[in-house]
PDB file as gemmi writes it, atoms N, CA and C in Angstrom:
CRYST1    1.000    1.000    1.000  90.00  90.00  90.00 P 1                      
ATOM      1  N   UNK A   1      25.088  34.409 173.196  1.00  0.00           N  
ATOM      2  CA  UNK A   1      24.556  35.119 174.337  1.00  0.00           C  
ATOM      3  C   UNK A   1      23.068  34.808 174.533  1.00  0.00           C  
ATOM      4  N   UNK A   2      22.281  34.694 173.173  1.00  0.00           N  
ATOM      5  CA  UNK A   2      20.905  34.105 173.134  1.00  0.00           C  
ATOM      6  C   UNK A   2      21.003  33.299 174.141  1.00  0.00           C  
ATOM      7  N   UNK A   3      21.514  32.259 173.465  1.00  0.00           N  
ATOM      8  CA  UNK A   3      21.351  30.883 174.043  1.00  0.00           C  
ATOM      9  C   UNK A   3      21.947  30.268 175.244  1.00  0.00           C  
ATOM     10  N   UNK A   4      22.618  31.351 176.144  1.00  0.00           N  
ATOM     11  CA  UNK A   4      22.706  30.962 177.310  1.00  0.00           C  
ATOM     12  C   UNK A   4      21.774  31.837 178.182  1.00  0.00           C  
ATOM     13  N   UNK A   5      21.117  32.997 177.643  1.00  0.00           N  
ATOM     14  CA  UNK A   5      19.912  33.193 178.768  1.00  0.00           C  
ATOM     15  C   UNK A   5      19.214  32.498 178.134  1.00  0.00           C  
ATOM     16  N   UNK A   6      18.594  32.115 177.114  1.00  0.00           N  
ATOM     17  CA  UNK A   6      17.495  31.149 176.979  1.00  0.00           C  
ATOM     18  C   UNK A   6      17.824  30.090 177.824  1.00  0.00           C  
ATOM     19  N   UNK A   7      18.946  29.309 177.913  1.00  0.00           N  
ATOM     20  CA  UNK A   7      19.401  28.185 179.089  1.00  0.00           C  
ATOM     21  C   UNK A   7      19.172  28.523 180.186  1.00  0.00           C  
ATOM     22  N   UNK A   8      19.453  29.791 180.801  1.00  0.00           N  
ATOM     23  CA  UNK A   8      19.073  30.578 182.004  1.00  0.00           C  
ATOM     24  C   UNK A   8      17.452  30.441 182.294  1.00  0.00           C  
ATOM     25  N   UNK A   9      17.066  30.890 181.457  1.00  0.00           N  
ATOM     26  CA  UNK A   9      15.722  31.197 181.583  1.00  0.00           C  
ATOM     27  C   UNK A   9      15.026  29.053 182.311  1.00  0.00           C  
ATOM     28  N   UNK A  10      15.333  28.938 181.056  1.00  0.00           N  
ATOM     29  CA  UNK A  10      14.550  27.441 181.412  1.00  0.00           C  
ATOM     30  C   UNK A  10      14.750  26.686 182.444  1.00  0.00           C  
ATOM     31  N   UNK A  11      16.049  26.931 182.933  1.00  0.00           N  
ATOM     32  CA  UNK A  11      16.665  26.138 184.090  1.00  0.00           C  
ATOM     33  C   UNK A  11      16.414  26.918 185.352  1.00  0.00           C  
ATOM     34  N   UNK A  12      16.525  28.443 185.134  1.00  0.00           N  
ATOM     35  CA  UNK A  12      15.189  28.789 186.457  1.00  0.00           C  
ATOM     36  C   UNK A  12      14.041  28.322 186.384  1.00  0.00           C  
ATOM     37  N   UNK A  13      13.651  28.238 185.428  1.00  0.00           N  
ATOM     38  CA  UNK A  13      12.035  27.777 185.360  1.00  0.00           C  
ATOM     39  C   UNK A  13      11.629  25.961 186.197  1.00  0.00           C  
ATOM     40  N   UNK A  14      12.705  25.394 185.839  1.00  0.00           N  
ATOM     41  CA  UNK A  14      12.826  24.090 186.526  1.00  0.00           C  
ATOM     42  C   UNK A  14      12.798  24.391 187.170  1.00  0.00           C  
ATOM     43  N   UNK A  15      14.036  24.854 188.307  1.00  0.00           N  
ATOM     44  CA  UNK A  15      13.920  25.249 189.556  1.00  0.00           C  
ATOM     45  C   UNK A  15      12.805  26.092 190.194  1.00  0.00           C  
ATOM     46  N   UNK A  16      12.477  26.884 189.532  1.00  0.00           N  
ATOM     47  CA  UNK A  16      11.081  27.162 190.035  1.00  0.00           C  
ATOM     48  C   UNK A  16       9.841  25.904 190.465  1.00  0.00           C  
ATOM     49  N   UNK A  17       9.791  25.304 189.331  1.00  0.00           N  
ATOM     50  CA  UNK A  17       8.938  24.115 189.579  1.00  0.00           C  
ATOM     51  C   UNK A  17       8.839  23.125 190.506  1.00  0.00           C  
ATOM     52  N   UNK A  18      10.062  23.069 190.753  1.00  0.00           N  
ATOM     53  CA  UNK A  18      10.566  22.006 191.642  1.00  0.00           C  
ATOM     54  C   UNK A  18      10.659  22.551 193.062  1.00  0.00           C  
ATOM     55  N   UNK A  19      10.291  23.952 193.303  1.00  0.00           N  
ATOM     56  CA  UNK A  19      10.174  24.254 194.421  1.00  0.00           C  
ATOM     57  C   UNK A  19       8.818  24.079 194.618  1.00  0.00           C  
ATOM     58  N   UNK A  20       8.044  24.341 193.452  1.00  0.00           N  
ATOM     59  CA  UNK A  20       6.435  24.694 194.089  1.00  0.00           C  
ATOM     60  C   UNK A  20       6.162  22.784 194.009  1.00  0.00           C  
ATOM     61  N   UNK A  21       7.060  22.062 193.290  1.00  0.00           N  
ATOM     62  CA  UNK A  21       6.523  20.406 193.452  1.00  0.00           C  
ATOM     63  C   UNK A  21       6.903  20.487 195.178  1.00  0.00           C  
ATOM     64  N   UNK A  22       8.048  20.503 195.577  1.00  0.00           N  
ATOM     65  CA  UNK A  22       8.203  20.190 197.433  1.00  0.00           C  
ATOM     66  C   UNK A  22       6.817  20.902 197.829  1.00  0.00           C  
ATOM     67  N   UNK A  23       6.481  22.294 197.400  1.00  0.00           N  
ATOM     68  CA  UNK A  23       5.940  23.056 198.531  1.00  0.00           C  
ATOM     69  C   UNK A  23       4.894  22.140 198.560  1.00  0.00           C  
ATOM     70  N   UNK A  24       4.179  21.579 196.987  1.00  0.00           N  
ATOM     71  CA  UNK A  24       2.750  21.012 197.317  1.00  0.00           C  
ATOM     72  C   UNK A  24       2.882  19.598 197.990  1.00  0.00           C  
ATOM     73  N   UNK A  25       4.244  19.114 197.801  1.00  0.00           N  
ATOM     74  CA  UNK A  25       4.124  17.886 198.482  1.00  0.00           C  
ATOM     75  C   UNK A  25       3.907  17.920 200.279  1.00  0.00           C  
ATOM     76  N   UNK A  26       4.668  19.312 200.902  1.00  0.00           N  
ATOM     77  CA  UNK A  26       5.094  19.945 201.885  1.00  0.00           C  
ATOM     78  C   UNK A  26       6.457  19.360 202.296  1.00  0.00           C  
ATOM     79  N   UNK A  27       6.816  19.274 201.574  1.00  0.00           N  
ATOM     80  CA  UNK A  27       8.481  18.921 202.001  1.00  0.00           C  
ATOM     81  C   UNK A  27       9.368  20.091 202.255  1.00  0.00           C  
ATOM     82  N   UNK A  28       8.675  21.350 201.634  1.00  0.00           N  
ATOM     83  CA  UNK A  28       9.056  22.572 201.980  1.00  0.00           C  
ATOM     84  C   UNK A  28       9.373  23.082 203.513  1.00  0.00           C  
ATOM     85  N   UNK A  29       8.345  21.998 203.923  1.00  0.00           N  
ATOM     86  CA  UNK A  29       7.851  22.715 205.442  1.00  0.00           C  
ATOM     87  C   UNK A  29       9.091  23.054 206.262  1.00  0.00           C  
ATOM     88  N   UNK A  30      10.148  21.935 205.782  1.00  0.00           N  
ATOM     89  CA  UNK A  30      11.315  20.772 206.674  1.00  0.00           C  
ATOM     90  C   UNK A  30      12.561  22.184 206.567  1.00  0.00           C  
ATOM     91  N   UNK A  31      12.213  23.555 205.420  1.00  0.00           N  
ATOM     92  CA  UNK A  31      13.198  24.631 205.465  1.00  0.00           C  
ATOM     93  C   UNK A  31      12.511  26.071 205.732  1.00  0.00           C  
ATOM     94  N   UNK A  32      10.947  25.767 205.395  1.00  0.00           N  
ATOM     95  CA  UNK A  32      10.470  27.241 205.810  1.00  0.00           C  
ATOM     96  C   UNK A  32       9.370  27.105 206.477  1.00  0.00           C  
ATOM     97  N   UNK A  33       8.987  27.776 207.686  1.00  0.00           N  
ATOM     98  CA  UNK A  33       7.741  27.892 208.707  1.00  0.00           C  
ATOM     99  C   UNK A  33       6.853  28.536 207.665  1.00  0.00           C  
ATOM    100  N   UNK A  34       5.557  28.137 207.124  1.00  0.00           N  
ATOM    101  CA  UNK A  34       4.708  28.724 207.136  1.00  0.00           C  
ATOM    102  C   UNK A  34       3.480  29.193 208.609  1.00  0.00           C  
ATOM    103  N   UNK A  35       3.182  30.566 208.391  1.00  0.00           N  
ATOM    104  CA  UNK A  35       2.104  30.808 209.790  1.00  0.00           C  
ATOM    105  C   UNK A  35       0.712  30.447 209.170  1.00  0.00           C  
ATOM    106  N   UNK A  36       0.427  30.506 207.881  1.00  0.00           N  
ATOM    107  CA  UNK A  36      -0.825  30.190 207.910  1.00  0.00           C  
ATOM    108  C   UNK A  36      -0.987  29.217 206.523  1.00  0.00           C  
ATOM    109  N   UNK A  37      -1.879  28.301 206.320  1.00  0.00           N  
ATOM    110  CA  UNK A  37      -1.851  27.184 205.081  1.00  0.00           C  
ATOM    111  C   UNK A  37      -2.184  28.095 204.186  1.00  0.00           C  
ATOM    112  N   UNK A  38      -2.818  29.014 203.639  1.00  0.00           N  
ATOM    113  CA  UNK A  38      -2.870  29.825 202.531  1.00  0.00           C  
ATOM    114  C   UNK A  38      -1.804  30.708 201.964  1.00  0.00           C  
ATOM    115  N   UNK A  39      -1.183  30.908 203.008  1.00  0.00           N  
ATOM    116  CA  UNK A  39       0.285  31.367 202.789  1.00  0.00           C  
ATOM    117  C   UNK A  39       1.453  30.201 201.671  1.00  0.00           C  
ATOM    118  N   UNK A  40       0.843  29.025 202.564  1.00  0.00           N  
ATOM    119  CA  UNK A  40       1.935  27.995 201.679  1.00  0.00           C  
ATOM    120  C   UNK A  40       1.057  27.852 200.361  1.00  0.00           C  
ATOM    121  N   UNK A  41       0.127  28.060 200.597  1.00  0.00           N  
ATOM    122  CA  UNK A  41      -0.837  27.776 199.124  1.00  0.00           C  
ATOM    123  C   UNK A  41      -0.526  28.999 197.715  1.00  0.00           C  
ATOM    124  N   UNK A  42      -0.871  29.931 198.883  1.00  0.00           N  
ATOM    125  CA  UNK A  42      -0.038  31.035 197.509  1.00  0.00           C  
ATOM    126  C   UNK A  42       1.089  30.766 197.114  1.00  0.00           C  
ATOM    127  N   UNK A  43       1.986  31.208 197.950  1.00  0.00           N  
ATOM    128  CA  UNK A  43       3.519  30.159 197.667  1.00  0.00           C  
ATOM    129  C   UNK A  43       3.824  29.232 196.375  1.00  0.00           C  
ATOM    130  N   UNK A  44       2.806  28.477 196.355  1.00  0.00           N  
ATOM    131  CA  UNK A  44       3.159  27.548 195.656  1.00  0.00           C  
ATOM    132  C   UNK A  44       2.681  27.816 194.089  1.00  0.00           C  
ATOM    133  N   UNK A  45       1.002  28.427 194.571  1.00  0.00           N  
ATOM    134  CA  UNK A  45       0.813  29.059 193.129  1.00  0.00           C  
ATOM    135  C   UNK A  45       1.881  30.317 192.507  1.00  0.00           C  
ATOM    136  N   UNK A  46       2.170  30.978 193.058  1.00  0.00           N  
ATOM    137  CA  UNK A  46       3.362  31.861 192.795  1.00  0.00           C  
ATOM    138  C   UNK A  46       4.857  31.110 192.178  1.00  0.00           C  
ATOM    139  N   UNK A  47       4.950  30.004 193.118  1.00  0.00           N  
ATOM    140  CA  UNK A  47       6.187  29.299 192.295  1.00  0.00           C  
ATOM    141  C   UNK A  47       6.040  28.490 191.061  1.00  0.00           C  
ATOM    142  N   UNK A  48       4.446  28.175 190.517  1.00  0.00           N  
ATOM    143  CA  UNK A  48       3.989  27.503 189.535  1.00  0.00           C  
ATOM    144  C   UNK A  48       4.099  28.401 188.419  1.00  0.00           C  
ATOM    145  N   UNK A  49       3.171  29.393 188.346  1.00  0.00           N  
ATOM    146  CA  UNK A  49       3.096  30.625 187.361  1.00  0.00           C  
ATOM    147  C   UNK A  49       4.617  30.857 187.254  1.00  0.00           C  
ATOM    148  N   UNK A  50       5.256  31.223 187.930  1.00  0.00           N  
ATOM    149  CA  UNK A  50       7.042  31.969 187.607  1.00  0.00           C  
ATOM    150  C   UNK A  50       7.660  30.661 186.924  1.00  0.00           C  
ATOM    151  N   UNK A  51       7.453  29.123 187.483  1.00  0.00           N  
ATOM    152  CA  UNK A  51       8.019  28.257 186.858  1.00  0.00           C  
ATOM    153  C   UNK A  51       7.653  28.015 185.170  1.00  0.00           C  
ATOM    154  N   UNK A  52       6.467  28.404 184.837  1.00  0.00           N  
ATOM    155  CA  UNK A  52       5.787  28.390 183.571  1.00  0.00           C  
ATOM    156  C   UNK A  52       5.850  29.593 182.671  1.00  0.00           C  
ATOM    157  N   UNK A  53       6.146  30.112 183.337  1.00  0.00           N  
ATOM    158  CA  UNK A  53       6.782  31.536 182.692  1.00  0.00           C  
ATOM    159  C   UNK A  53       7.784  31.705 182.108  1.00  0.00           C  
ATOM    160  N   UNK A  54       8.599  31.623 182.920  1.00  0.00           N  
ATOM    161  CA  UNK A  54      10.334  31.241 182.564  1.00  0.00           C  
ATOM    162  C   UNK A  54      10.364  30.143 181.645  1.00  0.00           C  
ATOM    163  N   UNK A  55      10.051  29.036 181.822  1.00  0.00           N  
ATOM    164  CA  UNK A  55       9.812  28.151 180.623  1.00  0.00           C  
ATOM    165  C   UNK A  55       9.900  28.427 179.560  1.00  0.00           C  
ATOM    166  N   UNK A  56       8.769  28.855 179.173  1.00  0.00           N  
ATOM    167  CA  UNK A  56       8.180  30.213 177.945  1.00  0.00           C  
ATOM    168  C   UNK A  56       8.645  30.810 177.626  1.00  0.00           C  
ATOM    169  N   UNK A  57       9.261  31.569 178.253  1.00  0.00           N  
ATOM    170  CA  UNK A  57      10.747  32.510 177.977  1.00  0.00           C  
ATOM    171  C   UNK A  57      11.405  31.861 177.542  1.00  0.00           C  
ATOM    172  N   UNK A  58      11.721  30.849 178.153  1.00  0.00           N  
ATOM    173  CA  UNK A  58      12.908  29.822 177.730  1.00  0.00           C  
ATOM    174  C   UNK A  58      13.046  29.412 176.517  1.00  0.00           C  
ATOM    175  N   UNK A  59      11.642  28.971 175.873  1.00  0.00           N  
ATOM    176  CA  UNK A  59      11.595  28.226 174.598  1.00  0.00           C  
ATOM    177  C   UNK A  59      11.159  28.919 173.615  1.00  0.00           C  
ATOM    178  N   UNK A  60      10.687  30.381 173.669  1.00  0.00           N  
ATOM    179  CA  UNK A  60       9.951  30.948 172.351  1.00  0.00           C  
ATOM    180  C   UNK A  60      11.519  31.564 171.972  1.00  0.00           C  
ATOM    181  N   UNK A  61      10.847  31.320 170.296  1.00  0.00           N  
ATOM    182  CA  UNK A  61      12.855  32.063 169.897  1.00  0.00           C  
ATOM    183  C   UNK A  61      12.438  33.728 170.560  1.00  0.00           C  
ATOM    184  N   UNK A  62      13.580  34.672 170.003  1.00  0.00           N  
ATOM    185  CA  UNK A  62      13.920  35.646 170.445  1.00  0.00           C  
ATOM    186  C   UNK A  62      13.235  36.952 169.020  1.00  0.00           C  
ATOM    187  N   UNK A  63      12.932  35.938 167.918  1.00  0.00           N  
ATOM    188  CA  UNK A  63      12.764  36.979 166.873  1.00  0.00           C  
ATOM    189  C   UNK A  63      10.951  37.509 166.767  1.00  0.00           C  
ATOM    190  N   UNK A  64      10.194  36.420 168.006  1.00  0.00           N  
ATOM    191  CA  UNK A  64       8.793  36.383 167.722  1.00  0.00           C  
ATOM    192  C   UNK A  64       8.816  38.221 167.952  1.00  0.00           C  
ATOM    193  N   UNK A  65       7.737  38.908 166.520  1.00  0.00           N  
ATOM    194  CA  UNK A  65       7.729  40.171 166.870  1.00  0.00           C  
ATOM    195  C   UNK A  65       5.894  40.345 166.941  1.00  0.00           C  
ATOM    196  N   UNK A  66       5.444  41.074 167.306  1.00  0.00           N  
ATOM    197  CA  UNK A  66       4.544  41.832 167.254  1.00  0.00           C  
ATOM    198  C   UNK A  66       3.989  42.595 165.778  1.00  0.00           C  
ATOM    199  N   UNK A  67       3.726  41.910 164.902  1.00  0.00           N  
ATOM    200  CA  UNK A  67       2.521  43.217 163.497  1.00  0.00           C  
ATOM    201  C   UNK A  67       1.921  44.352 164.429  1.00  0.00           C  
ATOM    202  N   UNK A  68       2.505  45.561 163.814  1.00  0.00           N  
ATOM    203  CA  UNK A  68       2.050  46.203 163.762  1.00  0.00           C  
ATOM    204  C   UNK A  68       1.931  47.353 162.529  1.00  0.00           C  
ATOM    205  N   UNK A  69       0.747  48.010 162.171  1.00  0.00           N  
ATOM    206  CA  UNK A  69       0.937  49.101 161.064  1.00  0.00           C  
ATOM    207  C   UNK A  69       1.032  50.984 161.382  1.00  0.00           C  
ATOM    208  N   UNK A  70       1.987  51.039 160.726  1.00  0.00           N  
ATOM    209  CA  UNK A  70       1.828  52.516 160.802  1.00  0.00           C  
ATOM    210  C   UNK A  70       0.444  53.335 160.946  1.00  0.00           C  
ATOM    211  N   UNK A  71      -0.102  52.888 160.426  1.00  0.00           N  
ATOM    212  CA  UNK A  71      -1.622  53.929 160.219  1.00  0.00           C  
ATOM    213  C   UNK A  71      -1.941  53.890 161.796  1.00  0.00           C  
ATOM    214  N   UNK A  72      -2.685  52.238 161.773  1.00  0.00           N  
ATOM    215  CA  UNK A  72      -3.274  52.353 163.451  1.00  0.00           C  
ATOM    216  C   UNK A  72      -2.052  52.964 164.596  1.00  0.00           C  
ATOM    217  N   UNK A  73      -0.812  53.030 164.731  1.00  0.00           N  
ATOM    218  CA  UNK A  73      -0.031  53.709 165.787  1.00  0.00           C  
ATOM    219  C   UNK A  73      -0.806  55.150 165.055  1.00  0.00           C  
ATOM    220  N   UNK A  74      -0.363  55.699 164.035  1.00  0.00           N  
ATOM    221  CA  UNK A  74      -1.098  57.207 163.990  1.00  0.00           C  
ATOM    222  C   UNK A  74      -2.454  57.570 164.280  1.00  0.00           C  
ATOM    223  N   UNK A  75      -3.595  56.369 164.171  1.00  0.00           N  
ATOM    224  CA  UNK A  75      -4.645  56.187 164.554  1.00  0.00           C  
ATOM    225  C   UNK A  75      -4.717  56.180 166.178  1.00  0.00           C  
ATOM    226  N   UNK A  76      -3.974  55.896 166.971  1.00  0.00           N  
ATOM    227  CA  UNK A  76      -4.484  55.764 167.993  1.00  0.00           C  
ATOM    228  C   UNK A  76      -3.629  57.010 168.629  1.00  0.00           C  
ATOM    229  N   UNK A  77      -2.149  57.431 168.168  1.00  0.00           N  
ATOM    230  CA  UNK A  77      -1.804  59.041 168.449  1.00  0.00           C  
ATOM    231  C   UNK A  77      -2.876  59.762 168.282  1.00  0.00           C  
ATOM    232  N   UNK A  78      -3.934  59.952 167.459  1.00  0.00           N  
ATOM    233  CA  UNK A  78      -4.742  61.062 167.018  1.00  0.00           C  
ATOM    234  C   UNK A  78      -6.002  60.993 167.738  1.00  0.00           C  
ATOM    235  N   UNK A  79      -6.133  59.784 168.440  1.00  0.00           N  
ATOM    236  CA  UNK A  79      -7.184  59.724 169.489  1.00  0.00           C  
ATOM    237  C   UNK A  79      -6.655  60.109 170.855  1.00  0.00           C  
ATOM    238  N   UNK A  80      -5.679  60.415 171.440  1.00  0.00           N  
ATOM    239  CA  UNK A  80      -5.156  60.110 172.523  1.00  0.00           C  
ATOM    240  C   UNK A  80      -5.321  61.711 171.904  1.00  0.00           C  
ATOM    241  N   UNK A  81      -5.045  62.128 171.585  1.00  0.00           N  
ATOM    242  CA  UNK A  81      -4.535  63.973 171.557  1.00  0.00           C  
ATOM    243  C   UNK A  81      -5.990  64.248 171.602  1.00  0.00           C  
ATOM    244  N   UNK A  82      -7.276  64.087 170.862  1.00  0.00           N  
ATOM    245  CA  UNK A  82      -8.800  64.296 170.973  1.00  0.00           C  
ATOM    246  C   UNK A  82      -8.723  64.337 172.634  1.00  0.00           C  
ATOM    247  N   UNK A  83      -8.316  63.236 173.204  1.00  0.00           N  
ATOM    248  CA  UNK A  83      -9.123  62.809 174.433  1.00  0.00           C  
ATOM    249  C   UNK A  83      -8.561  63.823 175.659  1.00  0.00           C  
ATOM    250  N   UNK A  84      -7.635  64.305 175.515  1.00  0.00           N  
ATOM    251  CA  UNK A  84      -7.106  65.488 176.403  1.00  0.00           C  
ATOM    252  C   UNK A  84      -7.177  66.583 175.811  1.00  0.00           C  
TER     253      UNK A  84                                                      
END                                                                             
């Protein structure tokens, strides 16, 4: 099950990419009207970031965890209760 959303993941991520490659080439243009060039510009940065994202998703295993220690979570409960 991992390993077919990890497949998921990456193969949106292509496809992501490969949309924001047309948009910057503007081959995009030929399926969607943009009204203003910053519009297609965001666009494209938007389809870059999501394409690099998903990627990432794609390829980090599933077990990467986060260190964390008991004390500092009770450390920072005991500040949060001070502060209200």
């Amino acid at each position: 099950m991992n390993l077919l959303r990890n497949i998921g993941f990456t193969l949106s991520g292509l496809a992501s990419l490969y949309i924001a490659y047309i948009t910057g080439t503007g081959d995009i243009l030929n399926y969607i009207n943009f009204s203003d060039p910053l519009g297609e510009m965001a666009f494209c940065i938007i389809a870059l970031f999501m394409g690099c994202t998903l990627i990432v998703l794609g390829i980090t295993p599933d077990d990467t965890k986060v260190p964390c220690s008991r004390d500092l979570d009770m450390e920072m409960a005991n500040e949060s209760e001070n502060i209200q």
